[in-house]
Backbone bond lengths (Angstrom), bond angles and torsions (degrees), N, CA, C in turn:
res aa  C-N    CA-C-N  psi(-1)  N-CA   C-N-CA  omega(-1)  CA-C   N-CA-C  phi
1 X - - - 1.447 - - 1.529 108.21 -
2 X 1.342 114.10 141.08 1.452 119.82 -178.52 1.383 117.91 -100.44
3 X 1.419 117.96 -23.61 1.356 110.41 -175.16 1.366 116.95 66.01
4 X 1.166 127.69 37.23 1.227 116.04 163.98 1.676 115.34 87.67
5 X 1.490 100.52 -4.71 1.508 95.14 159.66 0.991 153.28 -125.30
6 X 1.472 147.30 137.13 1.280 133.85 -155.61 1.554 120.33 -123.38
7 X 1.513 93.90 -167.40 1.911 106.00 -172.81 1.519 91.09 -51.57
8 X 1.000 113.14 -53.99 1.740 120.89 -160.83 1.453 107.15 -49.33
9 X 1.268 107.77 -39.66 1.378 118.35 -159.36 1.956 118.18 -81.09
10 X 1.505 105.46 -38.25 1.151 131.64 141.48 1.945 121.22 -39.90
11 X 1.059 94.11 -65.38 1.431 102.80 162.09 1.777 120.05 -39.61
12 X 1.310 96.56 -71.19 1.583 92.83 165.79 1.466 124.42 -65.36
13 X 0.628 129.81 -29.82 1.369 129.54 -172.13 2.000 123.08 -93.09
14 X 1.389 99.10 -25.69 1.559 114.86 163.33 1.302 118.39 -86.34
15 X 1.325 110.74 142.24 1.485 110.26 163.17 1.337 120.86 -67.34
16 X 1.295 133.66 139.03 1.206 129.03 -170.55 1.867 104.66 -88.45
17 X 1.725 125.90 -45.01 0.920 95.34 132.12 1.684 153.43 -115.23
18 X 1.153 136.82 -177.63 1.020 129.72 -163.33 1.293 116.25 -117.21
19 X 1.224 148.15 81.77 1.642 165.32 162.26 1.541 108.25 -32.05
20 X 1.111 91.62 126.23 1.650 112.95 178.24 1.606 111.60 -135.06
21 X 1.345 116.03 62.93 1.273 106.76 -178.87 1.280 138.21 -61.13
22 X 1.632 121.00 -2.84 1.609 130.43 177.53 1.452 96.83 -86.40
23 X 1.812 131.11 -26.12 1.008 103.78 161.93 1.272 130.14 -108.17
24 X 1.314 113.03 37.79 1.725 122.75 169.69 2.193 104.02 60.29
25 X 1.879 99.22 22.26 1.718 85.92 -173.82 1.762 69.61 -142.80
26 X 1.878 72.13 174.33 2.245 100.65 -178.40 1.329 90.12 -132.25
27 X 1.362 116.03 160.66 1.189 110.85 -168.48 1.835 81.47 -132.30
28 X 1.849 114.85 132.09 1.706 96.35 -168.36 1.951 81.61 -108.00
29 X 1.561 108.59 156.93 1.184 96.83 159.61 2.000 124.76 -98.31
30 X 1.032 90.76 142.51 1.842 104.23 170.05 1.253 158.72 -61.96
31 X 1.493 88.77 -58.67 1.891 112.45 150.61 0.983 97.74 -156.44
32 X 0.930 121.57 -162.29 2.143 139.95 -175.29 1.553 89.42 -127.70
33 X 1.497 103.95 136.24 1.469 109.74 161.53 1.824 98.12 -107.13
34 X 1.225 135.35 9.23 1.331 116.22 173.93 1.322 109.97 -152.60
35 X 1.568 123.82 142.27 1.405 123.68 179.42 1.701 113.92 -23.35
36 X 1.019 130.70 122.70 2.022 95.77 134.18 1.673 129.82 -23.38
37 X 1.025 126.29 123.99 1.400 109.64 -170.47 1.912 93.72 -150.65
38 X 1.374 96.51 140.07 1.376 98.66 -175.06 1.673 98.81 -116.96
39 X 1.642 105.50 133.54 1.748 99.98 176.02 1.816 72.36 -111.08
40 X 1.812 95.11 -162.30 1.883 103.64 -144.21 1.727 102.47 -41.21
41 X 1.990 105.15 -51.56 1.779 95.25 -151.47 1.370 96.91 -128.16
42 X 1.424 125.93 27.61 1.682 125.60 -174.35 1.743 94.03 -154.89
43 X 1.355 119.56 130.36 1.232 135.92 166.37 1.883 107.74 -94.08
44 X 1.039 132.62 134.60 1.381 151.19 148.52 1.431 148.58 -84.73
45 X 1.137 130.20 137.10 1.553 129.61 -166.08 1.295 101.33 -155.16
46 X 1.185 104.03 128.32 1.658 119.16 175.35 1.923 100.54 -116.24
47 X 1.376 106.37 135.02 1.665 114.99 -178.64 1.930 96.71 -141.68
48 X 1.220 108.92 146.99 0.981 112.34 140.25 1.622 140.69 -70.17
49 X 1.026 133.20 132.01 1.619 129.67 -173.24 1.059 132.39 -127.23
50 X 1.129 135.70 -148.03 1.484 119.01 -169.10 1.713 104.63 -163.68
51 X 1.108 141.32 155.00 1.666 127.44 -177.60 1.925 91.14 -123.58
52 X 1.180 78.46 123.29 1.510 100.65 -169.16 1.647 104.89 -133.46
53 X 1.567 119.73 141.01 0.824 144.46 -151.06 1.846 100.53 -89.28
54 X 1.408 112.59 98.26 1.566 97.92 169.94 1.343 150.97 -19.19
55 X 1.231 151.21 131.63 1.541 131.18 -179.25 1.421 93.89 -110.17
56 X 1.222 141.62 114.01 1.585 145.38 -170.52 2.077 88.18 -66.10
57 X 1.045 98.79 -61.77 1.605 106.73 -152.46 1.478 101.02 -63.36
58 X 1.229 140.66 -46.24 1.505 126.25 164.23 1.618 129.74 -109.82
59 X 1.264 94.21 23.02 1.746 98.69 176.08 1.669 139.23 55.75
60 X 1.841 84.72 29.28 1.569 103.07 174.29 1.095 86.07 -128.07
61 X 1.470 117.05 -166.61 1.420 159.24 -166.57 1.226 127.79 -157.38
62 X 1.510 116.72 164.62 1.595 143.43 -146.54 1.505 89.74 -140.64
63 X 1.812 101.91 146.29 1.348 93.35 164.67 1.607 108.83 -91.95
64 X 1.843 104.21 164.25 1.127 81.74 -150.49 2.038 101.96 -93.57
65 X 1.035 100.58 143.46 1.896 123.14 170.24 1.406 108.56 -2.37
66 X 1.271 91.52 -58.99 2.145 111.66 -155.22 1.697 84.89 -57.96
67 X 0.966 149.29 12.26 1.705 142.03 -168.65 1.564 108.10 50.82
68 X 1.661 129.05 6.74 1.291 130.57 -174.62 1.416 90.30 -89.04
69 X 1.701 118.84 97.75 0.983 122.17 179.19 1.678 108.79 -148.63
70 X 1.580 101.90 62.25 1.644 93.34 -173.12 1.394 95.81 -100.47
71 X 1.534 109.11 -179.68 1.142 140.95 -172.26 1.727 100.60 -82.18
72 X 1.343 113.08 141.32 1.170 133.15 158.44 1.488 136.47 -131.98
73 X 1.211 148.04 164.83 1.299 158.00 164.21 1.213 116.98 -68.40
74 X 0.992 127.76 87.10 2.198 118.30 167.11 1.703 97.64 -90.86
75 X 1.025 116.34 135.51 1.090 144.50 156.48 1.569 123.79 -104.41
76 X 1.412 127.43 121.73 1.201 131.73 -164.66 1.678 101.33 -143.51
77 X 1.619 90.30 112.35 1.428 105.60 171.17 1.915 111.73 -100.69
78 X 1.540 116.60 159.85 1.017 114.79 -167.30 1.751 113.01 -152.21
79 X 1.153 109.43 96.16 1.369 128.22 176.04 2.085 97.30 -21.28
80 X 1.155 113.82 118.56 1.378 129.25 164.48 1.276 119.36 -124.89
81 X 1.149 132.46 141.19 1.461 132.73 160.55 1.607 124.02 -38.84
82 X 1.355 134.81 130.42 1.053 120.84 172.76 1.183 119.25 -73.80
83 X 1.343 123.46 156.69 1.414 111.36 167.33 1.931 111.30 -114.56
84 X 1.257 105.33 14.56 1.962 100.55 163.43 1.642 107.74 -107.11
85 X 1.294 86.15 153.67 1.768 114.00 -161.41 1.451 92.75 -54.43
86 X 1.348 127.86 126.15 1.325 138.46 171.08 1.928 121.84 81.29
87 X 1.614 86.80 23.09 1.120 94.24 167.93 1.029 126.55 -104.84
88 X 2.110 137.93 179.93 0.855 133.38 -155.89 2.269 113.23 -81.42
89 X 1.024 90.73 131.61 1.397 98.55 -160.14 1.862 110.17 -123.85
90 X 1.885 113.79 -2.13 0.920 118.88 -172.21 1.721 103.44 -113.24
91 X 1.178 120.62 -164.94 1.359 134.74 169.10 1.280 115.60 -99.82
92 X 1.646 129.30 115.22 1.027 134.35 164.88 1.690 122.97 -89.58
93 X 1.228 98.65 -171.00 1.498 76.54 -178.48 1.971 108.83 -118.87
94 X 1.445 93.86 4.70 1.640 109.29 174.41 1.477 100.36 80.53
95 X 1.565 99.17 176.00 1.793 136.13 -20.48 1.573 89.98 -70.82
96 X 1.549 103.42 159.98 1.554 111.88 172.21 1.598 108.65 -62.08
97 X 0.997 108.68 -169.29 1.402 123.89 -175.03 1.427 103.67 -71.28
98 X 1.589 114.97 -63.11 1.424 116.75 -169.19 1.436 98.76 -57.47
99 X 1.211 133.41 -69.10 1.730 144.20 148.90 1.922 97.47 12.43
100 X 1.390 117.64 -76.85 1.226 104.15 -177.92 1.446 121.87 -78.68
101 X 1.592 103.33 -15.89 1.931 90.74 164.83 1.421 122.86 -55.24
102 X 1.872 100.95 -40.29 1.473 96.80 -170.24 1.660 108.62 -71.17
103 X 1.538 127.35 -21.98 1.231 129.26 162.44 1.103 130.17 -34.09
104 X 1.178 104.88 -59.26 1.401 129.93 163.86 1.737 123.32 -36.73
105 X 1.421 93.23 -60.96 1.597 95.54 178.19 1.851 116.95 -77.63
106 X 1.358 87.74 -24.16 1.801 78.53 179.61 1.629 115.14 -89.15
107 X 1.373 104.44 2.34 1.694 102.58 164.31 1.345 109.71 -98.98
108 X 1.596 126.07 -22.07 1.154 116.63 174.47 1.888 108.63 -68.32
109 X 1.445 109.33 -33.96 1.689 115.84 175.22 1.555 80.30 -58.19
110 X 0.731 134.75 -58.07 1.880 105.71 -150.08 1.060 98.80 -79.64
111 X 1.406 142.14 -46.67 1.529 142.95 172.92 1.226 118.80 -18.32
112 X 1.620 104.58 -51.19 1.339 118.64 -170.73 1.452 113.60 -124.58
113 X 1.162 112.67 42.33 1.563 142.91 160.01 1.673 101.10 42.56
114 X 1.485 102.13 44.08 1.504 100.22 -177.34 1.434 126.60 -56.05
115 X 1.176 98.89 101.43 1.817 85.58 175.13 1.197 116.70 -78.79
116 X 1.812 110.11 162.61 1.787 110.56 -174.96 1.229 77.08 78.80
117 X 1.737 171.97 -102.19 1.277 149.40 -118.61 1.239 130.37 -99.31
118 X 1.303 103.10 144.44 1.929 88.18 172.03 1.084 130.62 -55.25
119 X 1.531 128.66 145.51 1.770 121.07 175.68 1.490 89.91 -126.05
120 X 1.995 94.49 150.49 1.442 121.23 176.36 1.248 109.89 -46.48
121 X 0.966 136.60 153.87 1.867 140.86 153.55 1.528 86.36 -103.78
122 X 1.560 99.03 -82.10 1.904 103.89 -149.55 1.912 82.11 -138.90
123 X 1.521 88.92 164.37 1.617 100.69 154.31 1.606 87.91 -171.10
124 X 1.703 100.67 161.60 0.999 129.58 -173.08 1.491 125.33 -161.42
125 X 1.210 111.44 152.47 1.719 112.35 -175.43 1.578 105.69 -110.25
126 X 1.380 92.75 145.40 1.653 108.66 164.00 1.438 122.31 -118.34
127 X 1.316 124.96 -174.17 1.648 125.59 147.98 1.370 110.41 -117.44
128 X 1.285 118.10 139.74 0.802 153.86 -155.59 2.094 90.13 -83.36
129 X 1.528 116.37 140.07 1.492 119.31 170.38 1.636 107.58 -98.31
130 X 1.264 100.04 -174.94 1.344 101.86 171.92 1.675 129.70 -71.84
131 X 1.180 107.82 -3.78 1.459 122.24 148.32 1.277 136.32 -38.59
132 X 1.716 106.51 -45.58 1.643 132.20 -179.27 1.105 111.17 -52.21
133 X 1.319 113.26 164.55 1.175 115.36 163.39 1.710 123.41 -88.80
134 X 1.323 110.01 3.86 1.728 135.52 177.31 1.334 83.87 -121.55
135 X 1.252 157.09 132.55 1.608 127.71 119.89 1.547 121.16 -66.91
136 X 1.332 125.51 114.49 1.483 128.77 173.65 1.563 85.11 115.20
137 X 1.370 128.40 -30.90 1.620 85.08 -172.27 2.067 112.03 -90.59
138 X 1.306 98.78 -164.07 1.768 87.05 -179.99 0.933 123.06 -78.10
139 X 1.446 89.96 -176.22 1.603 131.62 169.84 1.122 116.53 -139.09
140 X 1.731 129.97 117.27 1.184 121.09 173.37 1.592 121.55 -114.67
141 X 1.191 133.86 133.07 1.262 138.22 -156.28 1.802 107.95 -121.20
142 X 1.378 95.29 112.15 1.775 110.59 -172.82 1.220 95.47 -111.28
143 X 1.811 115.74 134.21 1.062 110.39 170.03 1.765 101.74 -124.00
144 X 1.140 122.25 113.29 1.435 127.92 168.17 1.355 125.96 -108.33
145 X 1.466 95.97 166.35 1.889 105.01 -178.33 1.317 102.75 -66.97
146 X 1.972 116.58 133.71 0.935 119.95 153.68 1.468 143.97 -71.75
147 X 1.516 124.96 104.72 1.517 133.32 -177.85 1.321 126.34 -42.60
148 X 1.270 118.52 129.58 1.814 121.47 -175.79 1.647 101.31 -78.85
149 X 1.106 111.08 136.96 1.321 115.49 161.98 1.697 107.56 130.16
150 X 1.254 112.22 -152.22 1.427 111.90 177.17 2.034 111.20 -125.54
151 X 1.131 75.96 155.46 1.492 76.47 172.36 1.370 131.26 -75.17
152 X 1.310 130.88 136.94 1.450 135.96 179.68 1.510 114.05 -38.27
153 X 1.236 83.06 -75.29 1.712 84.60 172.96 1.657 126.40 -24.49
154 X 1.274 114.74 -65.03 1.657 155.72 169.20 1.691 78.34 -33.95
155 X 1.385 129.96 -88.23 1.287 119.21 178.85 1.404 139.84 -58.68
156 X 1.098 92.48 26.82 1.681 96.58 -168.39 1.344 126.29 22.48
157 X 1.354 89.65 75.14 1.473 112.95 166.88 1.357 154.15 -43.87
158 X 2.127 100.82 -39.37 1.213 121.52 171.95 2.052 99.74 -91.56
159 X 1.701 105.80 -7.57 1.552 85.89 174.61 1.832 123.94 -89.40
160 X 1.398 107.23 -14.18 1.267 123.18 -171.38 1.539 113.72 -51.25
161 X 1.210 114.05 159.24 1.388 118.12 -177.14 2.234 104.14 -75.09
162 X 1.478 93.68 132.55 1.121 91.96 -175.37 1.802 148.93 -45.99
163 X 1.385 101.82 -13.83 1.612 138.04 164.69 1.242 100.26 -62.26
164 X 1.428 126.67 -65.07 1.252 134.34 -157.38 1.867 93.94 -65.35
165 X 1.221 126.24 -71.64 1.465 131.08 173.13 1.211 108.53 -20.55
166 X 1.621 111.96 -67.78 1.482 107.86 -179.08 1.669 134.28 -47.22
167 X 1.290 78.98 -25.05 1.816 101.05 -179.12 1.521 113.08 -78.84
168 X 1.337 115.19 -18.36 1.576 125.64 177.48 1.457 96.74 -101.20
169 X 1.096 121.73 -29.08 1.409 105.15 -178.21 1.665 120.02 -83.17
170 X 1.861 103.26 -24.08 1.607 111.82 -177.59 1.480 103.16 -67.55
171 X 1.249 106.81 -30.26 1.686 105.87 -175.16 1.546 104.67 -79.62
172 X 1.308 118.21 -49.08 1.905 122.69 -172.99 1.645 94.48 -58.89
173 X 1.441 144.44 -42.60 1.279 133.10 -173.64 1.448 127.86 -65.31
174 X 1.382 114.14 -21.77 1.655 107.51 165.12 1.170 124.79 -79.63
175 X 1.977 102.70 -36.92 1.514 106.97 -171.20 1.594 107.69 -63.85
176 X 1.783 130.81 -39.07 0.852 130.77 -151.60 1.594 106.01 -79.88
177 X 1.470 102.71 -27.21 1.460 103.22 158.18 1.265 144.15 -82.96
178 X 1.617 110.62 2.49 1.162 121.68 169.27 1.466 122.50 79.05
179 X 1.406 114.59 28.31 0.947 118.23 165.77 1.514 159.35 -56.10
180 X 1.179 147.92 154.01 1.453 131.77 -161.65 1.770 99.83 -58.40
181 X 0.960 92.05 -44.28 1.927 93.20 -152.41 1.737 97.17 -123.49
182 X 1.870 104.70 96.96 1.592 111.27 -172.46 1.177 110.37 -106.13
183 X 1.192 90.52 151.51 1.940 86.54 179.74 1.293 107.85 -85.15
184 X 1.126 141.29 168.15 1.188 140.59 179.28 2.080 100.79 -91.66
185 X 1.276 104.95 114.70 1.555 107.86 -158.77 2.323 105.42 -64.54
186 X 1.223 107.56 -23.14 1.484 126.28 169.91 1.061 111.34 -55.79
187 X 1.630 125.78 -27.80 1.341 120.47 177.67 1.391 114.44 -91.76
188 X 0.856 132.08 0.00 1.873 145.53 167.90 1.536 85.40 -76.20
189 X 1.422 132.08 -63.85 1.237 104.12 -143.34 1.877 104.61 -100.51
């Protein structure tokens, strides 16, 4: 459920690009591979992006020279009002809780050179303007490695014969735990 918000709305309210000055790159976004979608007190956006080389003097970017110009994942979460009784209704200053679990695990994937998983690049927090759907509370901006293959969903995942599921899931359960000996999760599907 979106709640009332959309591509458009995302659009205004995100930076299109995204500055990372500890690593001397911006990351611009491309398209969106997923609605805006708001669950109770954080809205979401998934885009494809690009790592592009800062311009200090007008606050765009170039791609950058070296031909190191792949595609990546930004993910942009966005502090919303809840709407259940005793939920969060003020401005925080981010990422939510779940926000830093998933932090958590996608630096441990890169830590431990998980293959089959996404690894961290960068993330970062903003505040949100009067545009938001919070004004003052966040915005948090994840930028991860983009995954080969197709999406679950895209294959209809919940329609498949039940063998087949299990078989994506026996392979997704070691890698996600990081195990010594992973399967490569592409070969399930």
């Amino acid at each position: 459920m979106n709640h009332g918000l959309t591509l458009e709305d995302a659009d205004r309210l995100l930076d299109p690009i995204v500055d990372f000055p500890e690593l001397g790159a911006a990351f611009e976004r491309i398209r969106p591979i997923t609605d805006f979608r708001k669950d109770d007190a954080e809205a979401r956006v998934l885009y494809i992006c690009r790592r592009i080389q800062p311009d200090a003097t007008n606050g765009t970017g170039a791609a950058l020279a070296d031909g190191n110009d792949d595609l990546f994942v930004l993910k942009c979460k966005v502090q919303a009002p809840s709407v259940l009784a005793g939920g969060l209704t003020t401005p925080i200053p981010g990422p939510s809780e779940h926000t830093k679990d998933e932090l958590k695990a996608l630096q441990k994937f890169s830590d431990t050179r998980s293959p089959g998983l996404p690894h961290l690049i960068a993330w970062k927090t903003a505040v949100q303007d009067q545009r938001g759907p919070m004004p003052g509370g966040y915005i948090v901006y994840v930028v991860m490695t983009l995954m080969p293959g197709q999406h679950l969903m895209d294959l209809k995942f919940w329609s498949m014969e039940d063998a087949l599921r299990e078989e994506i899931r026996d392979a997704f359960t070691p890698a996600i735990r990081c195990d010594e000996a992973q399967p490569d999760l592409f070969q399930a599907l």
